[in-house]
DOVO-510118 format. One line per field, with one value per residue: residue in one letter; y negated, x negated, z of N, C-alpha, C in turn. Coordinates in nm, 4 decimals, padded with zeros to 6 digits. Layout:
REM residues N
residuo	a; ... $
n.yy	Y; ... $
n.xx	X; ... $
n.zz	Z; ... $
ca.yy	Y; ... $
ca.xx	X; ... $
ca.zz	Z; ... $
c.yy	Y; ... $
c.xx	X; ... $
c.zz	Z; ... $
//
This chain:
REM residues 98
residuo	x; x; x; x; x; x; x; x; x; x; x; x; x; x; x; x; x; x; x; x; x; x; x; x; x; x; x; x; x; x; x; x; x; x; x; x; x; x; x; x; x; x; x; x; x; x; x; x; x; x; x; x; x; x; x; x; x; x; x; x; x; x; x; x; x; x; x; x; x; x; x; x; x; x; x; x; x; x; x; x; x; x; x; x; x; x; x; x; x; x; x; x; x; x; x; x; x; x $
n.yy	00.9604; 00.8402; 00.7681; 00.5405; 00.4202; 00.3354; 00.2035; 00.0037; -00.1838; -00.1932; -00.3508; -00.5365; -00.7135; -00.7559; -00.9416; -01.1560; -01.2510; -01.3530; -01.1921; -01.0473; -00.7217; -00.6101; -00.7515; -00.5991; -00.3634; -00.3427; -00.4115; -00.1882; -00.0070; 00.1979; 00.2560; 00.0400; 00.1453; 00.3906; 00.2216; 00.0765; 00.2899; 00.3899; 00.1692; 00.1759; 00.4129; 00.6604; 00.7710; 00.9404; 00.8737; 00.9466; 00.9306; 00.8198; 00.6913; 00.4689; 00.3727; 00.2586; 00.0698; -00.0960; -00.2054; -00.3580; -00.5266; -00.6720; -00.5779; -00.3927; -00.0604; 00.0987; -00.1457; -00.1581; 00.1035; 00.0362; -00.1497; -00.0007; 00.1614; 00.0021; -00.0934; 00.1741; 00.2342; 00.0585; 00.1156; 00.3205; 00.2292; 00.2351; 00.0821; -00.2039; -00.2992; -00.5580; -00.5115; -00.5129; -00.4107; -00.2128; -00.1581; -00.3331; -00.6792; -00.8861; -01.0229; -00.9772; -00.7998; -00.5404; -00.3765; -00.1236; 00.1490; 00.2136 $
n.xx	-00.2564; -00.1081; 00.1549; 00.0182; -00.0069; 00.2060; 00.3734; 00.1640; 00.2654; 00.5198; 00.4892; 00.3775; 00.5332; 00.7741; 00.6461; 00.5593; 00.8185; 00.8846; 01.0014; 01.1222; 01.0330; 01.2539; 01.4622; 01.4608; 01.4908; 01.7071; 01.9004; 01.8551; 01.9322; 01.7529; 01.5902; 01.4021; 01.1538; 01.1510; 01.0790; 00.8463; 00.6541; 00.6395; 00.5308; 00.2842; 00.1981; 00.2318; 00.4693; 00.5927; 00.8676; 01.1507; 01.2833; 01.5188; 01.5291; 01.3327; 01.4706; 01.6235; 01.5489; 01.4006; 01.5991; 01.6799; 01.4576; 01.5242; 01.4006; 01.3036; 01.3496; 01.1258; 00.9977; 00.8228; 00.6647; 00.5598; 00.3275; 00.2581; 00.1034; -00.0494; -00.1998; -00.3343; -00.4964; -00.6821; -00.7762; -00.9350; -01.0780; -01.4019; -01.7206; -01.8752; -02.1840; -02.4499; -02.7847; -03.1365; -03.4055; -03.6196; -03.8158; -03.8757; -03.9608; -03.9617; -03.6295; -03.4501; -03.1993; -02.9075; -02.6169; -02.4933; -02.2922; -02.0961 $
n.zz	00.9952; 00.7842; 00.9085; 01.1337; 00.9363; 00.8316; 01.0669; 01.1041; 00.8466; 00.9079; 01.1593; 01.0726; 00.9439; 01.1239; 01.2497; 01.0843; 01.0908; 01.2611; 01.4488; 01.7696; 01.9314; 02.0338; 01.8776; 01.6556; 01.6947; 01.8144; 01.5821; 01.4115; 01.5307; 01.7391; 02.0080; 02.2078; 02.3226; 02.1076; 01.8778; 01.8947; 01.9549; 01.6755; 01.5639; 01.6712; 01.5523; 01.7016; 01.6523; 01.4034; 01.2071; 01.0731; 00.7403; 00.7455; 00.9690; 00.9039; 00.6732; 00.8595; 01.0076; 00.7746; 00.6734; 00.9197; 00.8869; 00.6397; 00.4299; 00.1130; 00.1396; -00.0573; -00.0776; 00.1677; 00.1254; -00.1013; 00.0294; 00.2398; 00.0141; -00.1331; 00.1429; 00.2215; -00.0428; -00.0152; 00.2204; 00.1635; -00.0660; -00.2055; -00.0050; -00.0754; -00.0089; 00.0278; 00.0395; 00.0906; -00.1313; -00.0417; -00.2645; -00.4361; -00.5329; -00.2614; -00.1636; -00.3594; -00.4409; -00.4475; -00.5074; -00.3069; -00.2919; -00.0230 $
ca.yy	00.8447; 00.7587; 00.7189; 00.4387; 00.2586; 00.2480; 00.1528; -00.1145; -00.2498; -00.2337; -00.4057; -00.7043; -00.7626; -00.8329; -01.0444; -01.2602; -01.3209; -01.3604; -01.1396; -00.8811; -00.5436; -00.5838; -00.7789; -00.5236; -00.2285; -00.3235; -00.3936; -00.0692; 00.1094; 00.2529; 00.2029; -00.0691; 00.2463; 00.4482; 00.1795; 00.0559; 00.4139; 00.3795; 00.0709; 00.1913; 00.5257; 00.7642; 00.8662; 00.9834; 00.8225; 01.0126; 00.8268; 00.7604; 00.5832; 00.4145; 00.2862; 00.1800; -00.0145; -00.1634; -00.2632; -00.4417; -00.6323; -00.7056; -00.5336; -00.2502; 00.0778; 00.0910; -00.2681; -00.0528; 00.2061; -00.0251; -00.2451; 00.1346; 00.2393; -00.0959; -00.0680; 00.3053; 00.2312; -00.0708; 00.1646; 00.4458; 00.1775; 00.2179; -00.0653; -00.2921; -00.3901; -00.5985; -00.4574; -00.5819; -00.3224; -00.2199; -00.1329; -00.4589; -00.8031; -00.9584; -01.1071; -00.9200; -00.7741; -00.4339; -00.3227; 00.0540; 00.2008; 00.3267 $
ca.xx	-00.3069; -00.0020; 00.2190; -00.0396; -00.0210; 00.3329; 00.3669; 00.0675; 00.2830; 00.6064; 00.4889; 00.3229; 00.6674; 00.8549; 00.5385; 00.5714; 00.9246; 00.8572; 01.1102; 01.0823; 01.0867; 01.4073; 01.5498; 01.4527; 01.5497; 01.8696; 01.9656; 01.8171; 02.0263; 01.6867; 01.5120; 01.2810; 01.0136; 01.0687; 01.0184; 00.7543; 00.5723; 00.6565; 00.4699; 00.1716; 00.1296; 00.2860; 00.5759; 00.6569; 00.9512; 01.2217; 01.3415; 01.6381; 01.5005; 01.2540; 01.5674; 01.7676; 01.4352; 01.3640; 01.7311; 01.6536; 01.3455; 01.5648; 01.3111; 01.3476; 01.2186; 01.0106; 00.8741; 00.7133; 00.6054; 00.4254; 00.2536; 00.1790; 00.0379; -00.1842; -00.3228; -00.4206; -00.6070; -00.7553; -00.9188; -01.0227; -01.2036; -01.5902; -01.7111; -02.0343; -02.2829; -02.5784; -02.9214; -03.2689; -03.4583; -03.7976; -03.9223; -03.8564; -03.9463; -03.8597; -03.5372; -03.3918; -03.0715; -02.8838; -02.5243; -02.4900; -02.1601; -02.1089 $
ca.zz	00.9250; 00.6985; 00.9928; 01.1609; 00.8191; 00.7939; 01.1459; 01.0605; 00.7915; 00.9792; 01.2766; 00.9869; 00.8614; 01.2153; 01.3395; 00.9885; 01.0915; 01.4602; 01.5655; 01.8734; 01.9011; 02.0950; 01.8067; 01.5453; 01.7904; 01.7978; 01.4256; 01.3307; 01.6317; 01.7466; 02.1178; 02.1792; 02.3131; 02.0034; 01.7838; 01.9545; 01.9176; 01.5281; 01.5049; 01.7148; 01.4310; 01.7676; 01.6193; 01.2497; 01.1747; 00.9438; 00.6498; 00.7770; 01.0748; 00.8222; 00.6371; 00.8945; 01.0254; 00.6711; 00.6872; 00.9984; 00.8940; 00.5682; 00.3316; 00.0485; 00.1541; -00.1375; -00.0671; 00.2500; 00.0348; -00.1847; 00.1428; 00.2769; -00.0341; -00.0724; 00.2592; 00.1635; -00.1267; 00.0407; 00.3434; 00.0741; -00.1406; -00.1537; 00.0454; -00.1020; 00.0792; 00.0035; 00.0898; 00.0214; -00.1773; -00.0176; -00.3554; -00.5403; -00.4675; -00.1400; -00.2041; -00.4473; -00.3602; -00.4785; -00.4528; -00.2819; -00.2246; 00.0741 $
c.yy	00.7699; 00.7018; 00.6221; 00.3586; 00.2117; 00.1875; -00.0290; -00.2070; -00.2952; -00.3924; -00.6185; -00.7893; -00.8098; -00.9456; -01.1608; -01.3236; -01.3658; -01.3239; -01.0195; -00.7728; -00.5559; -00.6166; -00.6702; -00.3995; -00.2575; -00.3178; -00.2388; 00.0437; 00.1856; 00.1827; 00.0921; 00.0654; 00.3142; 00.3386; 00.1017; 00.1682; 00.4545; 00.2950; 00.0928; 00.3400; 00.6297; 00.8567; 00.8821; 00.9748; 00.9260; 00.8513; 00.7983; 00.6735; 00.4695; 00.3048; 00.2049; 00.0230; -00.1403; -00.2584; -00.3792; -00.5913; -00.7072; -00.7075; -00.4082; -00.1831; 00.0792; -00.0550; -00.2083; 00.0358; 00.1338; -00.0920; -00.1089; 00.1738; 00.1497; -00.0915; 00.0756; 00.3157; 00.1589; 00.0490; 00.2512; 00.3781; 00.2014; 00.1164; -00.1010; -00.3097; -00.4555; -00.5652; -00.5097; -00.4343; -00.3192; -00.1935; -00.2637; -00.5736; -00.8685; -01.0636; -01.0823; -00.8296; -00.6328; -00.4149; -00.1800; 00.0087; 00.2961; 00.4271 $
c.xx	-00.1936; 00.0917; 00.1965; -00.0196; 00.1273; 00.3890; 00.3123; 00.1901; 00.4397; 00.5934; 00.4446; 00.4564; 00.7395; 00.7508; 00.5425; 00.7017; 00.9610; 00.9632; 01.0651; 01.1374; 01.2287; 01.4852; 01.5761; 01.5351; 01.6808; 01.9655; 01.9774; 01.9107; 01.9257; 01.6486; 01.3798; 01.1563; 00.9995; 01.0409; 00.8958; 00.6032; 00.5477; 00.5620; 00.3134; 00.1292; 00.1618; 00.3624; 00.6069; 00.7776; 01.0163; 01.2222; 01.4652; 01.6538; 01.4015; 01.3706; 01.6176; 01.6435; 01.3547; 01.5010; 01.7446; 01.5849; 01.3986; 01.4803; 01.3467; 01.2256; 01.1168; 00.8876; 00.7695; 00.6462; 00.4711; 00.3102; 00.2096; 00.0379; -00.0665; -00.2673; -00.4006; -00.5102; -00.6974; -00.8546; -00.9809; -01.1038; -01.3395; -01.5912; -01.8713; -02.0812; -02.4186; -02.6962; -03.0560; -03.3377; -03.6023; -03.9101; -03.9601; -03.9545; -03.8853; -03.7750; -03.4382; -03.3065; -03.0298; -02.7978; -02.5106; -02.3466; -02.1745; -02.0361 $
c.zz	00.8552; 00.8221; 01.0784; 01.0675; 00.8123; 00.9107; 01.1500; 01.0043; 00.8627; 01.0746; 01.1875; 00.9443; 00.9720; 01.2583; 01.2077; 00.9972; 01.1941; 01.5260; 01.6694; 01.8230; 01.9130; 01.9729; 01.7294; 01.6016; 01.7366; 01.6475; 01.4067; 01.4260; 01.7005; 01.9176; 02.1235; 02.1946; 02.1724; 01.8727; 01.7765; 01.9151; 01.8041; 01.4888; 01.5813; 01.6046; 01.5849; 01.7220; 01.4458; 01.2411; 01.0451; 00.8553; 00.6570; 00.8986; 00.9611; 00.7457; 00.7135; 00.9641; 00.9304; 00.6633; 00.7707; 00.9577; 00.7449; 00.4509; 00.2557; 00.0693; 00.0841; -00.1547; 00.0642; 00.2128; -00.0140; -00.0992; 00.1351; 00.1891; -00.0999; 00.0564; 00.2656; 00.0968; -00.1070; 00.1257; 00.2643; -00.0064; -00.0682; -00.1006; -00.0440; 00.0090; 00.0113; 00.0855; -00.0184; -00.0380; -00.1544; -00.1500; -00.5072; -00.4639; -00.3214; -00.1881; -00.3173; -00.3862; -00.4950; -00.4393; -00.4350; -00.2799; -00.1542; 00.0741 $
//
């Protein structure tokens, strides 16, 4: 799971700067496949590929950290939903958490 998100957020950061894999590959000294497999959540990336990859996309490690660890708390939030309550009024509404 963590290794899809940081992939996730990887892959958000070259696509906001519209560079290719290939470009990024190469900064970072890494293969276009394995970084490819990084950004699909395949491969678990050390932190020293992680650096040299953040290096690339011209971001601080810990600015990935923090994206990572926003999109974490984001999928673990409860979600709302609105539902009609069969024991009320028609039309009367009720937040569950799912």
């Amino acid at each position: 799971m963590l290794r899809k998100l940081v992939g996730d957020v990887l892959r958000r950061h070259r696509l906001r700067q519209r560079r290719t894999l290939a470009d990024v590959a190469r900064d970072a000294r890494v293969s276009v496949p394995y970084l490819s497999e990084v950004e699909r959540g395949r491969k678990e990336a050390s932190s020293e590929i992680l650096a040299a990859v953040c290096d690339a996309l011209r971001i601080e490690l810990s600015e990935l950290l923090a994206d990572v660890r926003r999109d974490l708390v984001q999928e673990r939030a409860p979600v709302l939903r609105l539902e009609v309550a069969p024991q009320r009024r028609s039309g009367d509404v009720v937040l569950l958490a799912a």
